[in-house]
C-alpha positions as CSV (number, residue, x, y, z in Angstrom):
1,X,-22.5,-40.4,-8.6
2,X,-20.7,-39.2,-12.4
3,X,-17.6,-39.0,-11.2
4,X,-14.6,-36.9,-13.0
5,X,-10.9,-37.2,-11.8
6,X,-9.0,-34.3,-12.6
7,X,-5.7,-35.8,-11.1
8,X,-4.2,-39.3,-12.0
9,X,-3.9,-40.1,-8.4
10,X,-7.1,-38.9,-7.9
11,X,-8.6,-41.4,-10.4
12,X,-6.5,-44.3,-9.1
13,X,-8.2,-43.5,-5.5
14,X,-11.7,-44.2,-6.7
15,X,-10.6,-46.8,-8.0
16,X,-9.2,-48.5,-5.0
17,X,-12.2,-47.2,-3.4
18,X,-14.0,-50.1,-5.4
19,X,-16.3,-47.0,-7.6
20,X,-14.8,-47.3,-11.0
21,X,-18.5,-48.0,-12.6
22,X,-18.7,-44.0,-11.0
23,X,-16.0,-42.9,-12.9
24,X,-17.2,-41.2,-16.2
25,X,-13.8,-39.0,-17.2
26,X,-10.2,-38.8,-16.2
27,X,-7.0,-36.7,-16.1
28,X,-5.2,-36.8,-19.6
29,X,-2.3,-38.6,-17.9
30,X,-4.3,-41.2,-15.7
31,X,-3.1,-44.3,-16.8
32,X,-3.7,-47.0,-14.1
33,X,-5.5,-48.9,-13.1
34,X,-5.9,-50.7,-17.1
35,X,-9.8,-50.6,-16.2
36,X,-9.9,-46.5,-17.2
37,X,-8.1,-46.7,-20.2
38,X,-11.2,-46.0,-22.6
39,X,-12.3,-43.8,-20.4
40,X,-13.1,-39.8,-21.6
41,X,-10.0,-37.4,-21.3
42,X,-11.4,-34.4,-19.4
43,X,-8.1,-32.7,-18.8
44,X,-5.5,-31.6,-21.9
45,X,-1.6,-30.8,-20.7
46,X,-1.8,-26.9,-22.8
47,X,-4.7,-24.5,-22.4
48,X,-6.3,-23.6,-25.2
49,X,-9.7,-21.5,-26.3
50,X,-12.1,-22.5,-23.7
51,X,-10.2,-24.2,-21.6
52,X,-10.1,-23.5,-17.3
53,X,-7.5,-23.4,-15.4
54,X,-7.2,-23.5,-11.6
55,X,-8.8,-26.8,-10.9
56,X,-6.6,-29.3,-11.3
57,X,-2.4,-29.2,-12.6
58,X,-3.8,-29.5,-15.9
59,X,-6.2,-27.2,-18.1
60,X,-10.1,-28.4,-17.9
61,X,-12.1,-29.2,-21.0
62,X,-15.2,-27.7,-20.0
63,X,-16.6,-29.4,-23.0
64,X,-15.8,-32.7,-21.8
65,X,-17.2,-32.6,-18.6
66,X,-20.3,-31.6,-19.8
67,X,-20.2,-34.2,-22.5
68,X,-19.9,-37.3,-19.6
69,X,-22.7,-35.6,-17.3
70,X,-20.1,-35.7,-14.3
71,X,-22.1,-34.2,-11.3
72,X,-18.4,-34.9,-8.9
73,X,-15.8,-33.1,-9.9
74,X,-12.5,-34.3,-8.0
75,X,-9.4,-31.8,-8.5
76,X,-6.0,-30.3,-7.6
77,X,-5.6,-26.6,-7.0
78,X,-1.6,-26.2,-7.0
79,X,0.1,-24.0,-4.7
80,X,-0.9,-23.3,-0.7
81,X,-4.6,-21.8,-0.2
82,X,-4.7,-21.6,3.8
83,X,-7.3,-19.0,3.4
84,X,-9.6,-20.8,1.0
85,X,-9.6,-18.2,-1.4
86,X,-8.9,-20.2,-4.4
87,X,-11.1,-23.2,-3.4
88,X,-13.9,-20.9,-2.9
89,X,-12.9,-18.7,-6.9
90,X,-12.5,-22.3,-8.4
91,X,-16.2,-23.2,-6.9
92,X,-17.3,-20.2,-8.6
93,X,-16.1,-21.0,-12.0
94,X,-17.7,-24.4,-11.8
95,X,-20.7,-23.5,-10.2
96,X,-20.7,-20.7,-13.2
97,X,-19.7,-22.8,-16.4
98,X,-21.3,-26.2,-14.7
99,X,-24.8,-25.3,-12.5
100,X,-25.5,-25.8,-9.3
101,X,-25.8,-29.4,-9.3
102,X,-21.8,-30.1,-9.9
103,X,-19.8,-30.2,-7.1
104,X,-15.7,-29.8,-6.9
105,X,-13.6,-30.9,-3.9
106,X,-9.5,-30.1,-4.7
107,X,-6.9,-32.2,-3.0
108,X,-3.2,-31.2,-3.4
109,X,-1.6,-32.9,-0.7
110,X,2.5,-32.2,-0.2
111,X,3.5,-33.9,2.5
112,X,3.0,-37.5,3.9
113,X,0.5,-36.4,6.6
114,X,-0.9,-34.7,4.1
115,X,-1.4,-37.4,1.8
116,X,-2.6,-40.2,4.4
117,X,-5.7,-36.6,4.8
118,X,-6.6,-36.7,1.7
119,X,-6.7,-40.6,1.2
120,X,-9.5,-40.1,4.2
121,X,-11.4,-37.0,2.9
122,X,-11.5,-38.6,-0.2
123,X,-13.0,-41.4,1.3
124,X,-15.9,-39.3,2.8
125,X,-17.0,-37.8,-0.1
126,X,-17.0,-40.3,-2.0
127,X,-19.2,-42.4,0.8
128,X,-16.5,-45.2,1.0
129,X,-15.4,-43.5,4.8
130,X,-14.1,-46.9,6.0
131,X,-11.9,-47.5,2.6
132,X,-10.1,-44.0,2.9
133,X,-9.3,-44.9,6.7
134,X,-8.6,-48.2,6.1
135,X,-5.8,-47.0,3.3
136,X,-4.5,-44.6,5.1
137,X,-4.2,-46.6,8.5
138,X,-3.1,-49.6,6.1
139,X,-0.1,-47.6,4.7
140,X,1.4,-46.4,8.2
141,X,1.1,-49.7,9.3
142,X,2.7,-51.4,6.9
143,X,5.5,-48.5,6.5
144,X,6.1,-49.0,10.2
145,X,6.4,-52.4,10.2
146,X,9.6,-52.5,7.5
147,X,11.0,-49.5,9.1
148,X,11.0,-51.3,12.7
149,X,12.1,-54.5,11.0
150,X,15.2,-53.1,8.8
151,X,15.8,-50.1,11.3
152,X,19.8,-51.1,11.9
153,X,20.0,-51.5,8.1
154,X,18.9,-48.1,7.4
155,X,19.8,-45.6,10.4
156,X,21.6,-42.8,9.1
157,X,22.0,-43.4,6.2
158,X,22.3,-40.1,3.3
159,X,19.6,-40.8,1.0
160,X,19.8,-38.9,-2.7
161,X,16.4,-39.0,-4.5
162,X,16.9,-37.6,-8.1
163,X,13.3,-36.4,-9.7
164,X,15.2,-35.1,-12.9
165,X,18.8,-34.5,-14.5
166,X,18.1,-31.7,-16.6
167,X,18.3,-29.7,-14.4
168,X,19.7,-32.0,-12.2
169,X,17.1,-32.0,-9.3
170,X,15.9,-33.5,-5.8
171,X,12.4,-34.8,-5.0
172,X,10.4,-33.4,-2.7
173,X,7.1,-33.4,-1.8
174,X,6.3,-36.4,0.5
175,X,9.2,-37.9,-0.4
176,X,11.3,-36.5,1.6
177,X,8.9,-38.0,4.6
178,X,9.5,-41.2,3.5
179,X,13.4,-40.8,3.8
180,X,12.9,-39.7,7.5
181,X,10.3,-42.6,8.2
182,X,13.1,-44.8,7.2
183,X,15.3,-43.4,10.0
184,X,17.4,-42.1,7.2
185,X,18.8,-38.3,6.2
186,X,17.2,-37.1,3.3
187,X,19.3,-34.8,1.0
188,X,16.0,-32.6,0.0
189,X,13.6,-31.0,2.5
190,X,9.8,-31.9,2.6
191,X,6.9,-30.0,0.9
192,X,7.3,-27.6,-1.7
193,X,5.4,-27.0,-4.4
194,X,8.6,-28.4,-6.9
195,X,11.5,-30.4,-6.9
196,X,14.1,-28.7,-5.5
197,X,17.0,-28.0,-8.1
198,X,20.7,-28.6,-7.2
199,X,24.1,-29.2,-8.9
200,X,26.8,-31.7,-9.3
201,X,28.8,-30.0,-6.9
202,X,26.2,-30.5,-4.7
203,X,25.1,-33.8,-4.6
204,X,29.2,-34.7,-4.6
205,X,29.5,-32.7,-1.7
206,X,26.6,-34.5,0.1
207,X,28.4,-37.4,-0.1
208,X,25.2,-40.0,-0.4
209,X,25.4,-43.6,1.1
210,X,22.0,-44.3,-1.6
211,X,21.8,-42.5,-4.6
212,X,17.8,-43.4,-6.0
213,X,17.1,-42.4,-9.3
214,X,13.3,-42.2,-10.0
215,X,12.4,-39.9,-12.8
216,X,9.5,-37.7,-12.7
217,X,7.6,-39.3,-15.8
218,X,9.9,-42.1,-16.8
219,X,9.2,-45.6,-16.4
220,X,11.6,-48.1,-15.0
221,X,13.6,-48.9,-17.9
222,X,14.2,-45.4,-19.1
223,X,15.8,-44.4,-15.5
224,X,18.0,-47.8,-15.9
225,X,19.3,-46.2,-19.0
226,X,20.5,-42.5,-17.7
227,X,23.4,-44.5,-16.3
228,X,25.4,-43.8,-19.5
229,X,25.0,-40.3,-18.9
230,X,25.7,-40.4,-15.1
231,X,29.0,-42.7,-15.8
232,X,30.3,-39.7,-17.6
233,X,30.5,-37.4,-15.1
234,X,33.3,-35.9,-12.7
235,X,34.1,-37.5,-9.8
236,X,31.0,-40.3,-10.4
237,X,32.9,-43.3,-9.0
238,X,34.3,-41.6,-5.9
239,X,30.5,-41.2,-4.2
240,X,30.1,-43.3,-1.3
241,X,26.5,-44.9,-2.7
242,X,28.6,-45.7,-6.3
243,X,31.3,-47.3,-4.2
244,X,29.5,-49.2,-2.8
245,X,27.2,-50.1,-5.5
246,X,24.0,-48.7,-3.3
247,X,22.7,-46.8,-6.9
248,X,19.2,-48.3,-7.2
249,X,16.5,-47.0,-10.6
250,X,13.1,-47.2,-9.9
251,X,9.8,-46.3,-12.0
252,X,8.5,-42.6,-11.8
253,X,5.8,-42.8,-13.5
254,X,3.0,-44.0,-11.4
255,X,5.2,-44.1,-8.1
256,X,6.6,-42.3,-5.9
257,X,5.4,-39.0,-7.4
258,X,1.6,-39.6,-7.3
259,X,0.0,-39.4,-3.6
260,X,-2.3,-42.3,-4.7
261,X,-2.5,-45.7,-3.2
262,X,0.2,-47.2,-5.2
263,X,2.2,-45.0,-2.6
264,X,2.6,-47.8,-0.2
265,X,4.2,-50.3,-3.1
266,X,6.8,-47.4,-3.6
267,X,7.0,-47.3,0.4
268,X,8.5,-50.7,-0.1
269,X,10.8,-49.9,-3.1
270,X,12.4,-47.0,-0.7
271,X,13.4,-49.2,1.9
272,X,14.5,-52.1,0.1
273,X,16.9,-49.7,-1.7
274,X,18.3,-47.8,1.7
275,X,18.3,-51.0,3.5
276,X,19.9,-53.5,0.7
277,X,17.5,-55.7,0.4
278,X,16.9,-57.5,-2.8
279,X,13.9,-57.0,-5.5
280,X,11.0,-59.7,-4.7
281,X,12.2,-59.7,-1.2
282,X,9.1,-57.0,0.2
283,X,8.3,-55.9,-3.3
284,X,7.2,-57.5,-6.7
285,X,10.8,-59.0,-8.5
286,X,12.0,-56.9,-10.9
287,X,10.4,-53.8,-9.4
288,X,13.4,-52.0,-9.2
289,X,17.0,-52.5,-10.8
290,X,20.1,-52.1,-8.7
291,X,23.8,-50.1,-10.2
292,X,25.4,-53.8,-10.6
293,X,22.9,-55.3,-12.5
294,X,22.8,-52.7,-14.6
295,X,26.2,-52.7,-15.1
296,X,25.8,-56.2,-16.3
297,X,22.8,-55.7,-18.3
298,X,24.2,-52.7,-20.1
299,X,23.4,-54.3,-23.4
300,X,19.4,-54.4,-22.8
301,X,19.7,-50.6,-22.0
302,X,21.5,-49.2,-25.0
């Protein structure tokens, strides 16, 4: 197998699936695990000459993938296909610009059920079956487990998960999904193809008891630092999660907005922020920062 990932999460599945030595490109924006970093870019974020779209979120160097031999292409057709119509066009292309020896599979999963699916069929393509089960079985498990443990900490709860500020907007996807797992009441609805944009006004009325910021591309320390900007707006100190200091940053990057396996590490970010518990406690220290330590740390985030 030549392997090409399309999608970051769908490199870091191979990966996990123990066939890195398969992988022979990646997504322009795969980085993780460090293993793939000298690994050819097959995937550019603007479509130029020669470039495909419609196989992954991200134009296709055809160039590329013939440069690195890949006979397995692994992609992402965005958007709903329930009649197959764009997996069997996108075949086409590839089967046309490629031969008949390349094969493409797309995986675009958008809500948690969805994801723990593709985590399998990914699996059985790639002839690691009992991986992809394993994962997937792994992460409910696991999920279960700290939602059983911490359920009285979390029941109820109104649970804000901010993907963006400008414009100011709600995650959704699987994310959602999680919020419910944790018995909680999550301010955005699951699936959808994007976040789902709101207001000020919104969110105040809302009223959250957490307020998570995790933005869509920005690592830890850069969601740490949009507390300047949220400090300056209306009415911030009178939300019920500011009150109460229940604010908590985490990294958006590589979690919580990838489907990958790194999806079970964000698992335990979400409910160590709704429940209260403490970084390190079910989670690596320092893997998220909480609204007070901020506050006191404001000079490292200036």
């Amino acid at each position: 197998m030549r392997i090409a990932a399309l999608e970051s999460f769908l490199t870091e599945l191979v990966c996990h699936f123990g066939l890195q030595d398969h992988l022979v490109g990646v997504s322009a924006d795969s980085d993780f695990p460090e293993a793939i970093s000298a690994l050819p870019r097959v995937t550019a974020a603007e479509s130029g000459s020669g470039m495909i779209n419609g196989l992954a979120s991200a134009a296709v160097d055809p160039a590329s993938i013939k440069n690195v031999g890949a006979d397995i292409l692994l992609g992402g057709i965005p958007g709903k296909d329930e009649d197959g119509t764009r997996l069997k066009r996108a075949r086409e292309v590839v089967r046309s610009t490629f031969g008949e020896g390349v094969k493409f599979s797309s995986y675009w999963p958008r809500t948690l059920e969805q994801v723990s699916e593709c985590f399998e069929k990914v699996g059985r393509e790639l002839g690691a079956a009992d991986r992809g089960v394993a994962l997937s079985h792994n992460f409910k498990a696991q999920a279960m487990d700290w939602c059983d443990n911490f359920y009285e900490r979390m029941k109820n709860k109104r649970v804000s998960f901010i993907s963006a500020l400008e414009p100011l907007s709600l995650a959704r996807g699987w994310v959602p999904d999680m919020i419910h797992m944790c018995s909680a009441h999550s301010h955005s609805q699951s699936g959808g193809e994007v976040d789902e944009h709101t207001d000020w006004e919104s969110l105040k009325r809302f009223r959250p008891d957490v307020m998570i910021f995790g933005l869509r591309g920005v690592d830890l320390h850069g969601s740490a630092q949009s507390l300047k900007r949220l400090e300056r707006l209306d009415g911030w100190d009178d939300i019920p999660a500011v009150k109460r200091g229940e604010v908590v940053f985490v990294e958006g990057r590589g979690h919580f907005h990838r489907p990958g396996p790194r999806l079970l590490d964000s698992m335990g970010i979400l409910v160590s922020a709704i429940a209260g518990l403490d970084s390190g406690y079910i989670t690596p220290r320092e893997s998220f920062y909480r609204l007070r330590w901020v506050e006191l740390q404001r000079h490292r985030f200036s």
